[in-house]
KOLPADO-732007 format. One record per residue (C-alpha): x, y, z; residue number from 1; residue in three letters. Coordinates in steps of 0.5 Angstrom, whole numbers, m for minus. Example, Ala and Ser with C-alpha at 12.3 -4.5 7.8 and 13.67 -1.06 7.14 Angstrom:
<nodes>
     x     y     z drense nuvo
    25    m9    16      1  Ala
    27    m2    14      2  Ser
</nodes>
This chain:
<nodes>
     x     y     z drense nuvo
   371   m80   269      1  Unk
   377   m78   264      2  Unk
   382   m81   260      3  Unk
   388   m80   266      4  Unk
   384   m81   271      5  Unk
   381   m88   268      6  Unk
   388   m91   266      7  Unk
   391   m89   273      8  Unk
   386   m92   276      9  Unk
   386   m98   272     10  Unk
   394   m99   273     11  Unk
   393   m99   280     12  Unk
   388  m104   281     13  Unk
   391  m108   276     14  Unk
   398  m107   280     15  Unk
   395  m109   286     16  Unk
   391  m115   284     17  Unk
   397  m118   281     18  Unk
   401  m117   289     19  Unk
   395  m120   292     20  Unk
   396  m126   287     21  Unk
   402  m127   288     22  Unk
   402  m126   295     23  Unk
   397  m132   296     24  Unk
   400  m135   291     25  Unk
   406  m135   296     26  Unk
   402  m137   302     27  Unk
   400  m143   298     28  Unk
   407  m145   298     29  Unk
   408  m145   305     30  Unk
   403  m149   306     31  Unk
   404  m154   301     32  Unk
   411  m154   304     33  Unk
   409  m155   311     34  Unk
   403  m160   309     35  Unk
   409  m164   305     36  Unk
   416  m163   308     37  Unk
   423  m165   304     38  Unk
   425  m170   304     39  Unk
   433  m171   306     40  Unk
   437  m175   302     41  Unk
   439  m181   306     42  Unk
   444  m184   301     43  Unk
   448  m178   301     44  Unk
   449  m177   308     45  Unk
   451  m184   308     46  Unk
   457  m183   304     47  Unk
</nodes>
């Protein structure tokens, strides 16, 4: 394997081992989200 092609490959493995973090890494969030719900500021509402 020469340079280019080991630099190449090395650039889009990591281009797409950081999506798919970042894409688990959302799916986290959303199920934190849906297991922990915001909670509404009732005091605010009041006024």
């Amino acid at each position: 394997m020469d340079t280019w092609t080991f630099g190449w490959t090395l650039a889009l493995i990591g281009m797409g081992g950081t999506m798919l973090v970042l894409w688990v890494l959302s799916l986290v969030v959303l199920v934190l989200k849906k297991l922990f719900p915001a909670i509404q500021a009732k005091a605010a509402a009041k006024n």
